[in-house]
GUDO-580390 format. One record per atom (N, C-alpha, C, CB): residue number from 1; chain; y, z, x; atom name; residue in one letter. Coordinates in pm, 1 decimal. Last residue first. Glycine has a CB too. Layout:
BEGIN
ROMAR  k  c  y  z  x  a  r
ROMAR  NUM  A  Y  Z  X  CA  A .
...
This chain:
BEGIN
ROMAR  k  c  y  z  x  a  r
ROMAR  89  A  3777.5  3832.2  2105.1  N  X .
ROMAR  89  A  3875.3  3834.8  2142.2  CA  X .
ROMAR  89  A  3996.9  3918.9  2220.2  C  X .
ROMAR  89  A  3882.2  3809.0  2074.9  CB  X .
ROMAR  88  A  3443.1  3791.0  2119.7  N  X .
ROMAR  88  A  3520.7  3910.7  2178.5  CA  X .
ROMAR  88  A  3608.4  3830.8  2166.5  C  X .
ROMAR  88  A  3498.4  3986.3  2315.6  CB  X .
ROMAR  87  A  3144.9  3756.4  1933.9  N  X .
ROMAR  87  A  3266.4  3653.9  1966.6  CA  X .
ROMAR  87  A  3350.8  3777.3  2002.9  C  X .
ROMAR  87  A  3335.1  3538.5  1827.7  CB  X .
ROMAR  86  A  2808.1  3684.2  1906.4  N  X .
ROMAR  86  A  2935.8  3752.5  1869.2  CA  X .
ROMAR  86  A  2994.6  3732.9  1990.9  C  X .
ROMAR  86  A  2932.4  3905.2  1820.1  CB  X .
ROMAR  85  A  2553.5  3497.9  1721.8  N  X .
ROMAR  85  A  2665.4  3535.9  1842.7  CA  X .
ROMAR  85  A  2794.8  3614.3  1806.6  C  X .
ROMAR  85  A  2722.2  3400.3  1908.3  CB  X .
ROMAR  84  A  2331.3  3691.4  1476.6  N  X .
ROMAR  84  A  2477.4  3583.3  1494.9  CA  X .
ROMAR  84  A  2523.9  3621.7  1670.3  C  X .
ROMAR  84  A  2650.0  3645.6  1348.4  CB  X .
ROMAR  83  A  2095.7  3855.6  1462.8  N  X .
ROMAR  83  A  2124.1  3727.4  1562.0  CA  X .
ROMAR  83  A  2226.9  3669.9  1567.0  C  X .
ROMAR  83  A  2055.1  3627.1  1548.5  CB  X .
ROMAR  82  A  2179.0  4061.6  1264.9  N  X .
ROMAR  82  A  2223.0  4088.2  1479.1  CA  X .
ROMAR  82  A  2178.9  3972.9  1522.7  C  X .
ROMAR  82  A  2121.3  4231.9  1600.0  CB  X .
ROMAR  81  A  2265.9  3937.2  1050.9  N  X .
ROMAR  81  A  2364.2  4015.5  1148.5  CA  X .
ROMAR  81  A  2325.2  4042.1  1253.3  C  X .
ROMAR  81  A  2408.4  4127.7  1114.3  CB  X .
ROMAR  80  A  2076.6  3637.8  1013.5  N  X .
ROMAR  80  A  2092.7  3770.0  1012.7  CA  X .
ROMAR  80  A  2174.3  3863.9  1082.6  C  X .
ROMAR  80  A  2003.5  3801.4  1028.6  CB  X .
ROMAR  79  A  2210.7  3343.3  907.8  N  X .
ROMAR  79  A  2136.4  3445.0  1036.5  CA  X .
ROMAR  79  A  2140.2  3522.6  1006.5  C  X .
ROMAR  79  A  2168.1  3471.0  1161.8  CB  X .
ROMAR  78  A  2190.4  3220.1  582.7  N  X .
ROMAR  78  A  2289.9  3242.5  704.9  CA  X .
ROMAR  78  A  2193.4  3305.0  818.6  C  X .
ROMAR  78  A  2428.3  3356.1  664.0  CB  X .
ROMAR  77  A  2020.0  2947.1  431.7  N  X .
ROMAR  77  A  2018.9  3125.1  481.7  CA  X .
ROMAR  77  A  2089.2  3164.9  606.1  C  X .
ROMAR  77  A  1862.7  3183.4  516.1  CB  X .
ROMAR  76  A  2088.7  2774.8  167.5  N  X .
ROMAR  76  A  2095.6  2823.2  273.2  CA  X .
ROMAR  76  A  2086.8  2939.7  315.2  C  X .
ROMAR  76  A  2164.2  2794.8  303.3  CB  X .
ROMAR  75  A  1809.2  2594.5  -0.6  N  X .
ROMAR  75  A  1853.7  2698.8  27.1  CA  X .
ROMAR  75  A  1940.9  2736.3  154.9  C  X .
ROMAR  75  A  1760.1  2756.9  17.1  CB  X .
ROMAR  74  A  1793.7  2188.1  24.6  N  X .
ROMAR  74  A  1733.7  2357.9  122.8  CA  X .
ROMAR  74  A  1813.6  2492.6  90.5  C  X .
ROMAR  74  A  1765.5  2347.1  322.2  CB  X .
ROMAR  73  A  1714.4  1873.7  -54.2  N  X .
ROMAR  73  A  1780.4  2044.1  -85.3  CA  X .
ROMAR  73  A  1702.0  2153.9  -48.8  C  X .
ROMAR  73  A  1804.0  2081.4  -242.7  CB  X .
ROMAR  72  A  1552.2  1654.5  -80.7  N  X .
ROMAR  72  A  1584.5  1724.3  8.4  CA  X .
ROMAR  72  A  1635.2  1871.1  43.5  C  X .
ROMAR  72  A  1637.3  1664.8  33.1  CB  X .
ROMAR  71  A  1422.4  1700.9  -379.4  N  X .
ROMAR  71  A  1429.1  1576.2  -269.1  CA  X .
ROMAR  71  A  1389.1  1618.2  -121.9  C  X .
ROMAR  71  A  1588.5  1514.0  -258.6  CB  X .
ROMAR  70  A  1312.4  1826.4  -596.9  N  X .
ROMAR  70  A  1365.0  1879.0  -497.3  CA  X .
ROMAR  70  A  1337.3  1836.5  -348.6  C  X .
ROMAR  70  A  1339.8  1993.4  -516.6  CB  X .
ROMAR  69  A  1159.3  1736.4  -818.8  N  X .
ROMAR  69  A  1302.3  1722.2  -839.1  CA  X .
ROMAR  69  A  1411.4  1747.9  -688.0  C  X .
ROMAR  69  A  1334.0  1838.8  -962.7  CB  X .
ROMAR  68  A  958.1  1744.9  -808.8  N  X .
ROMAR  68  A  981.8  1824.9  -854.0  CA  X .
ROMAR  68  A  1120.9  1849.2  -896.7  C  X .
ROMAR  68  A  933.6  1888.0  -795.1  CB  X .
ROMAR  67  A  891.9  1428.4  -728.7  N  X .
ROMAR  67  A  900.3  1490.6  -877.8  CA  X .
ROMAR  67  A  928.5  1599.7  -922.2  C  X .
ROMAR  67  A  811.1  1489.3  -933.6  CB  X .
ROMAR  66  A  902.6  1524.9  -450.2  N  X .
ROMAR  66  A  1009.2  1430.5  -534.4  CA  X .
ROMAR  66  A  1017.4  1422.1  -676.3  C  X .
ROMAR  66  A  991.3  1297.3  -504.8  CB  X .
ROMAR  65  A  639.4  1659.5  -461.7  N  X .
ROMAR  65  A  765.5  1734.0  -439.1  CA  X .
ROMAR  65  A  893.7  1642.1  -487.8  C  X .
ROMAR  65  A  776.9  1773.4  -276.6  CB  X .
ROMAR  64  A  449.1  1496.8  -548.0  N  X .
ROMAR  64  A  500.2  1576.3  -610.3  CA  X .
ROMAR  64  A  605.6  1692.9  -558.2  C  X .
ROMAR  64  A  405.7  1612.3  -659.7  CB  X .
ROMAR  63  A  504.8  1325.6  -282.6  N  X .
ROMAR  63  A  545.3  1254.8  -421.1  CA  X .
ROMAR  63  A  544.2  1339.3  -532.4  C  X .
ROMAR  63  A  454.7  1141.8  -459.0  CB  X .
ROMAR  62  A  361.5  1457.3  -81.2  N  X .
ROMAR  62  A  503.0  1416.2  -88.2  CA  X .
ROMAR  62  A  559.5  1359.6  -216.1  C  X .
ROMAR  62  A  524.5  1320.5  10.1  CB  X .
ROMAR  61  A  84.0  1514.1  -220.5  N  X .
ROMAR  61  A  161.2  1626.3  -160.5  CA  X .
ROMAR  61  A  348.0  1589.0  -157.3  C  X .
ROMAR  61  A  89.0  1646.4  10.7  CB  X .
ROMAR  60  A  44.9  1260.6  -193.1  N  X .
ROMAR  60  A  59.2  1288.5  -343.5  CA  X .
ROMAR  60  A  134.4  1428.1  -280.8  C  X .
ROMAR  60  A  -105.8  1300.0  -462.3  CB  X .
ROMAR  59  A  31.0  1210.1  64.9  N  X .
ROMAR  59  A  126.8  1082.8  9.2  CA  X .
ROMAR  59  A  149.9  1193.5  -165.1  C  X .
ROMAR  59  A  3.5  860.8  -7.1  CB  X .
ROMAR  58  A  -32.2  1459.0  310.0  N  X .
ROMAR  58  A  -86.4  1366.2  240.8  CA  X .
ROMAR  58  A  37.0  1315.3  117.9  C  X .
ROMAR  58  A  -229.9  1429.6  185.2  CB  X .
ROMAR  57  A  8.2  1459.8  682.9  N  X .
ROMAR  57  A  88.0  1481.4  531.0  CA  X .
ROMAR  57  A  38.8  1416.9  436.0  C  X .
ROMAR  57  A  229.1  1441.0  519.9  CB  X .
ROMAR  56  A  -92.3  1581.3  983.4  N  X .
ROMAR  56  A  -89.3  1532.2  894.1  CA  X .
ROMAR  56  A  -24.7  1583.2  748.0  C  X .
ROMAR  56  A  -190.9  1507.7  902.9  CB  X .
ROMAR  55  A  -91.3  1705.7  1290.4  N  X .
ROMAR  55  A  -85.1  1735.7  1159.7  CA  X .
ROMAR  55  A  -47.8  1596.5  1055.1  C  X .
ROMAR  55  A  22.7  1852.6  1153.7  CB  X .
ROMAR  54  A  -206.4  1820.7  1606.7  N  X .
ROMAR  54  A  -231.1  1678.8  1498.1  CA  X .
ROMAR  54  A  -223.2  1757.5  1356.4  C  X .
ROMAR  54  A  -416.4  1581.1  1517.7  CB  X .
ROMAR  53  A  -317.9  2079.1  1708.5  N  X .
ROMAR  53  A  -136.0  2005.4  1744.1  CA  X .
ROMAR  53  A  -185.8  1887.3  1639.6  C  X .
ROMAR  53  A  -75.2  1926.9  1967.5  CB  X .
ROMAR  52  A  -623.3  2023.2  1655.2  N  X .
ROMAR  52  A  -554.1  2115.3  1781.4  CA  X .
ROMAR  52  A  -375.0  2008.7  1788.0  C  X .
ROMAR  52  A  -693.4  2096.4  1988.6  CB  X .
ROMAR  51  A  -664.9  1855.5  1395.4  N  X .
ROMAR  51  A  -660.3  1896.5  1485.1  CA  X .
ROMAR  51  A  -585.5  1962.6  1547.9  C  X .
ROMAR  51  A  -678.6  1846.6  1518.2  CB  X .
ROMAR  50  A  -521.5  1818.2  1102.0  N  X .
ROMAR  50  A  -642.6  1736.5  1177.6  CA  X .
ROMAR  50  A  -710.5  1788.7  1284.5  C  X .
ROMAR  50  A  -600.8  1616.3  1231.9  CB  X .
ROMAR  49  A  -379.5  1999.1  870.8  N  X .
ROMAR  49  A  -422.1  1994.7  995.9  CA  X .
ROMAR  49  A  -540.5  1905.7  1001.1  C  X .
ROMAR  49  A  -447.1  2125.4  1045.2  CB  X .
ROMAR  48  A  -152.9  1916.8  632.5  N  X .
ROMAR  48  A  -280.5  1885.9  647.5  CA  X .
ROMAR  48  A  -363.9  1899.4  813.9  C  X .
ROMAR  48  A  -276.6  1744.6  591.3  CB  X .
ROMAR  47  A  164.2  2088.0  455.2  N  X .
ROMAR  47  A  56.0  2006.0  589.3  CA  X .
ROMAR  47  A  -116.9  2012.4  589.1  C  X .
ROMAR  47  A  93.0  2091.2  752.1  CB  X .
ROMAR  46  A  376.7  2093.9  199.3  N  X .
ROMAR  46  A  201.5  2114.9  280.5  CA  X .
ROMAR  46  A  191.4  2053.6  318.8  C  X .
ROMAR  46  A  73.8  2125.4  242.0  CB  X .
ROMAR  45  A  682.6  2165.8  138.6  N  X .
ROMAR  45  A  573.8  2056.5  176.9  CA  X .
ROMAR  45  A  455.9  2112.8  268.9  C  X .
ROMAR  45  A  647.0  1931.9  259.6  CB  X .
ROMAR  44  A  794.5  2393.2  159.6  N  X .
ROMAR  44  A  838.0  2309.5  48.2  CA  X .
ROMAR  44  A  718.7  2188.6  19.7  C  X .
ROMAR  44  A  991.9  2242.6  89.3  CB  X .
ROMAR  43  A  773.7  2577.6  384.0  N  X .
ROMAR  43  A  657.0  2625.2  267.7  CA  X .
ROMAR  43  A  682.6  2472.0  152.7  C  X .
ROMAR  43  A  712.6  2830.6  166.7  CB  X .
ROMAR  42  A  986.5  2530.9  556.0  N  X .
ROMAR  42  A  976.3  2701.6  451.7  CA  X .
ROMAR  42  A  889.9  2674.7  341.4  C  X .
ROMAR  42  A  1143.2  2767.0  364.6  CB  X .
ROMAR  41  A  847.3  2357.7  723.0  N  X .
ROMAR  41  A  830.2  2489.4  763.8  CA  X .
ROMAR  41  A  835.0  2643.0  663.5  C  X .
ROMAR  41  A  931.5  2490.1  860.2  CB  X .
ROMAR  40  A  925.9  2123.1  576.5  N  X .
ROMAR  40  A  782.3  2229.4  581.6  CA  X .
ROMAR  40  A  762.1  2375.0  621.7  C  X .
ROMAR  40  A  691.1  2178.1  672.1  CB  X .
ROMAR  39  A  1144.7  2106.3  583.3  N  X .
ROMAR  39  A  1094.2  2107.3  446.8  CA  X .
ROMAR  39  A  975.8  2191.2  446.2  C  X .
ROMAR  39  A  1062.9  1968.6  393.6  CB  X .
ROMAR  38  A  1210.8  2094.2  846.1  N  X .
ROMAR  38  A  1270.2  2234.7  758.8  CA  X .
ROMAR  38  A  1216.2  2275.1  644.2  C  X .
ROMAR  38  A  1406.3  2225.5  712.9  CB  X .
ROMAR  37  A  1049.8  1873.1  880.7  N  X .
ROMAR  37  A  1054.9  1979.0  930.7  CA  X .
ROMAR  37  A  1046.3  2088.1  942.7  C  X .
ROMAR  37  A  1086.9  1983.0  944.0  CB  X .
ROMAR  36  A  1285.2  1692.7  766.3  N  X .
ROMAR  36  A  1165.7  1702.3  685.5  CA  X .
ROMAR  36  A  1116.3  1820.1  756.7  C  X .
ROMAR  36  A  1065.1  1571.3  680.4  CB  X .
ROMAR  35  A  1539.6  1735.6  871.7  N  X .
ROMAR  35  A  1501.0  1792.3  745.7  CA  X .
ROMAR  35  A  1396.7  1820.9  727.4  C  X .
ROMAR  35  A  1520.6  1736.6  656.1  CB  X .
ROMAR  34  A  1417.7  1599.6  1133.6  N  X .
ROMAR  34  A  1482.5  1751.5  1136.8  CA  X .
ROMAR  34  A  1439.4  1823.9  999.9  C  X .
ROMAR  34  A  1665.0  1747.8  1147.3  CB  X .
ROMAR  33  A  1347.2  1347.8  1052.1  N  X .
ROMAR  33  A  1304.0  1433.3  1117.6  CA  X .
ROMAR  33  A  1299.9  1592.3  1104.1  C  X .
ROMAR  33  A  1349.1  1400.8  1200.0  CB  X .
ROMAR  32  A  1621.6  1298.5  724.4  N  X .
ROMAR  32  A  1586.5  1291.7  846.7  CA  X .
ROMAR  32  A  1441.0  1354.6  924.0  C  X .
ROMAR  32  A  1693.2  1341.7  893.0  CB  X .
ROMAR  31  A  1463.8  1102.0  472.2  N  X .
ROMAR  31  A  1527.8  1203.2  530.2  CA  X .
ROMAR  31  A  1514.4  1222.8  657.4  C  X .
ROMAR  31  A  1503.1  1301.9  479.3  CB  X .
ROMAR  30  A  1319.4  941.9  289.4  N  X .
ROMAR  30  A  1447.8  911.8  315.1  CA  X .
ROMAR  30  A  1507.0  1023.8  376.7  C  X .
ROMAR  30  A  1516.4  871.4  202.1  CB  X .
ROMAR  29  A  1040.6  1031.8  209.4  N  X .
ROMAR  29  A  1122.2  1108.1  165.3  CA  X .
ROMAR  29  A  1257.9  1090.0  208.4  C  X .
ROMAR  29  A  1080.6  1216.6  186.0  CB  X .
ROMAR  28  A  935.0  806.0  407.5  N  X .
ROMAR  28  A  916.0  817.1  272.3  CA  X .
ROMAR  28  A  962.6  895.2  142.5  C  X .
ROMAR  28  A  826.8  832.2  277.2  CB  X .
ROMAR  27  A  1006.1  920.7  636.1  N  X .
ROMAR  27  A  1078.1  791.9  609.6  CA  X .
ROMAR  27  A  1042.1  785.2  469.7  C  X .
ROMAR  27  A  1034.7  658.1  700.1  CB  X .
ROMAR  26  A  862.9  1129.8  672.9  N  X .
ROMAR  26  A  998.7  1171.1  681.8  CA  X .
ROMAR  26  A  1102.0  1031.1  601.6  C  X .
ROMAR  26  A  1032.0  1201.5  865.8  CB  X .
ROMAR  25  A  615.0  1030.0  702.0  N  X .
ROMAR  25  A  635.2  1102.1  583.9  CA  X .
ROMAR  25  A  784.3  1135.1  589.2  C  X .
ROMAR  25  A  541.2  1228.4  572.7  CB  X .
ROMAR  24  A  653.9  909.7  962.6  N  X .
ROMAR  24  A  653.3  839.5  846.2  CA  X .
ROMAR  24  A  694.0  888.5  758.9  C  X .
ROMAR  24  A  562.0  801.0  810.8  CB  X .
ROMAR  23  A  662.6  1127.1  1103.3  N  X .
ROMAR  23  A  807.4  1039.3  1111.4  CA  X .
ROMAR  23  A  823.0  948.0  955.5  C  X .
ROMAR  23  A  797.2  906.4  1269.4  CB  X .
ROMAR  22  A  458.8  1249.1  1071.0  N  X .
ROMAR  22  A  545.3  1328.2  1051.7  CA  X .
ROMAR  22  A  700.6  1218.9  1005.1  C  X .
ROMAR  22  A  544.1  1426.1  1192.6  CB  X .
ROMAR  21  A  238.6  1010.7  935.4  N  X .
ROMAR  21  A  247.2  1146.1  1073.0  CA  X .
ROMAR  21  A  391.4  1195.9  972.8  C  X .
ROMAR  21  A  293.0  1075.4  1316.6  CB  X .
ROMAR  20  A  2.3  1065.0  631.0  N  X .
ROMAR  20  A  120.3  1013.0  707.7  CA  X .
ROMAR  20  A  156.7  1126.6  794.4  C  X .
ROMAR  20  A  244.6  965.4  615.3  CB  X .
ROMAR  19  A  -291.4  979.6  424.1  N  X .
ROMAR  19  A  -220.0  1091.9  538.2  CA  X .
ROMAR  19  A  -134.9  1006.1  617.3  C  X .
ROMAR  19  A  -334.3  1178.5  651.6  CB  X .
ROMAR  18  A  -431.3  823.6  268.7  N  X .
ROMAR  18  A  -297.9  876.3  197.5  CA  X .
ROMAR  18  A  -209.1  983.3  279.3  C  X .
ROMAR  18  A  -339.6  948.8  57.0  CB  X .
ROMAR  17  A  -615.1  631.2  399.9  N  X .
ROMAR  17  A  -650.5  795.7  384.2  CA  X .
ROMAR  17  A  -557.7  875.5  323.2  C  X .
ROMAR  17  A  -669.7  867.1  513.6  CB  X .
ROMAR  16  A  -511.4  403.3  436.5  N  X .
ROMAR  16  A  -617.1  385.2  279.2  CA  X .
ROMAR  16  A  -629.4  572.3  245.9  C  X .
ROMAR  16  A  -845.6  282.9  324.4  CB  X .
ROMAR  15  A  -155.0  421.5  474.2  N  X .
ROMAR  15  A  -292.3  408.4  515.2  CA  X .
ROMAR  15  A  -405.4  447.4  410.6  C  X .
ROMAR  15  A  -307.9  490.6  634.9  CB  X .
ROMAR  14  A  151.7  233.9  395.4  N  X .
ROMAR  14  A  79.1  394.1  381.6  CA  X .
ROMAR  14  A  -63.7  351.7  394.9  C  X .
ROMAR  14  A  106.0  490.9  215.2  CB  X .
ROMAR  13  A  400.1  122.9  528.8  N  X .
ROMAR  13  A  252.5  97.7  501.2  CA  X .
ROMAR  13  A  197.1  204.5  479.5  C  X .
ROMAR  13  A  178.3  35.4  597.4  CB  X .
ROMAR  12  A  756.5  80.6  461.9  N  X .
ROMAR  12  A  642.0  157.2  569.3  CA  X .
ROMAR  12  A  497.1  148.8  481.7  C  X .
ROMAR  12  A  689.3  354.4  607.3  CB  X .
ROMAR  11  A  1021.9  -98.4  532.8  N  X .
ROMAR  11  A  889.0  -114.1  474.0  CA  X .
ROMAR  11  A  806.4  -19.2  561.9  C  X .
ROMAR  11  A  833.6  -270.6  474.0  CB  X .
ROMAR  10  A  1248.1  -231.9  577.5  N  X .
ROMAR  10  A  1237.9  -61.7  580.0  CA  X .
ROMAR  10  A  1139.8  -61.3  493.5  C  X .
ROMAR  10  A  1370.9  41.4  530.9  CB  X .
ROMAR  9  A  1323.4  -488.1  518.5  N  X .
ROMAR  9  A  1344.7  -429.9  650.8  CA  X .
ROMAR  9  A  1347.8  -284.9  659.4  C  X .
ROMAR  9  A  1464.0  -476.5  704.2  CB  X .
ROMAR  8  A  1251.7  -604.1  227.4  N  X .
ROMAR  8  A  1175.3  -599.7  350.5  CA  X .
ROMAR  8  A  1238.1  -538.0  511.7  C  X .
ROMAR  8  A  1137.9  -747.4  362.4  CB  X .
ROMAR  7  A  1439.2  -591.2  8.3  N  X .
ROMAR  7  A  1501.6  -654.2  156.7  CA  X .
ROMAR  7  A  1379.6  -636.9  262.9  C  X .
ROMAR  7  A  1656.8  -555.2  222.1  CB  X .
ROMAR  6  A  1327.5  -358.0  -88.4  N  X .
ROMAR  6  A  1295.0  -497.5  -126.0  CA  X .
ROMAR  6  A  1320.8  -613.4  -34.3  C  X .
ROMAR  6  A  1362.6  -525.8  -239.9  CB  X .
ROMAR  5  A  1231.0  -101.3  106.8  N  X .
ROMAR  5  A  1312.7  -108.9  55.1  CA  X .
ROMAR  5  A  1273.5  -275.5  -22.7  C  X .
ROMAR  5  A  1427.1  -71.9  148.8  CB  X .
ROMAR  4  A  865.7  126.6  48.9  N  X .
ROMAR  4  A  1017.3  50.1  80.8  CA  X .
ROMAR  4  A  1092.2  -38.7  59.1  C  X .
ROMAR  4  A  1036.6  21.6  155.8  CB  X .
ROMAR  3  A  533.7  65.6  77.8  N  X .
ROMAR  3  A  648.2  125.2  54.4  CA  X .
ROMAR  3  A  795.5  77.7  89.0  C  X .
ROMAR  3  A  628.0  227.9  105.1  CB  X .
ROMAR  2  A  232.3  -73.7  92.6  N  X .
ROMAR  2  A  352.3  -94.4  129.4  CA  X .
ROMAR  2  A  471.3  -26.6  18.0  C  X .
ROMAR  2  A  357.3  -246.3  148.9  CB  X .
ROMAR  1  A  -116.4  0.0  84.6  N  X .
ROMAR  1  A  0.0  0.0  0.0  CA  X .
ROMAR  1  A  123.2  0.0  89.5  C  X .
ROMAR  1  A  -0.5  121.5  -96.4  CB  X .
């Protein structure tokens, strides 16, 4: 299955196993690296371990989070008072 834009120049191929690396699944949710990342890390998107460091993303995992409505949007959480740098004037 081929994903993306109609203009054919942002077409990504999704594989018969519905698991995408990281960059892909990032391109399929139109977001950056970084975001996607963030997405996972606080729990928003499940990973699929393959192996020792090899993670994987499966395609319905990403497509019911876009249905959830909650694209990209991240809660913000400031630092906590003693990690902020502090600043002497």
């Amino acid at each position: 299955m081929t994903y993306g834009k109609l203009d054919g120049r942002s077409t990504l191929t999704i594989p018969q196993s519905g698991l995408l690396r990281t960059e892909d699944a990032a391109r399929y949710l139109t977001c950056s690296e970084s975001t996607f990342k963030r997405l996972v890390r606080s729990g928003c998107i499940p990973k699929t371990r393959i192996s020792a460091g090899v993670v994987r993303f499966r395609v319905t995992d990403l497509d019911a989070h876009l249905e959830r409505g909650t694209r990209v949007a991240l809660e913000f959480t400031p630092w906590p008072e003693h990690l902020r740098r502090r600043t002497s004037r």
